[in-house]
C-alpha angles and dihedrals in degrees: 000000000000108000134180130216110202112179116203130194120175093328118105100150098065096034091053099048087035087061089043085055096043109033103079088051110126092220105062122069097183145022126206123190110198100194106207101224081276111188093224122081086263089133112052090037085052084054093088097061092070118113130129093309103034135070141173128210135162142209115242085233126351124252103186127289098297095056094049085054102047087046084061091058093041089055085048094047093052095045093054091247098150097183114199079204126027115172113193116219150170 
């Protein structure tokens, strides 16, 4: 399994069009948005993006860009996703 970890903060637009761009490729099984605690309204707009092979999560308050990330493999780890690949994006 190939999974991606993007991390958003405040920034819908290019996540959104970023995920469009992304989710249709072959390669990748499963997408994960880790949305940072953003103060916009970046979640629940992100919201609409989830199907089979996106989700969206968020942290409960952001501590900078390794602990978003790290956030995202602890959510794998707990929900049993064992990538072989994970790429790590934002």
């Amino acid at each position: 399994m190939n999974v991606i970890i993007v991390l958003n903060y405040n920034d819908f637009d290019n996540t959104f069009h970023y995920i469009n761009r992304i989710r249709n490729y072959a390669k990748l099984d499963y997408i994960l948005i880790v949305d940072n605690c953003s103060t916009d309204e970046s979640f629940e707009r992100l919201q609409k993006l989830k199907d089979d092979k996106v989700n969206v999560i968020r942290t409960d308050r952001n501590e900078g860009y390794a602990s978003g990330n790290n956030f995202g493999v602890r959510y794998l780890e707990k929900n049993n996703i064992i990538p072989e690949y994970l790429i790590i994006s934002n």
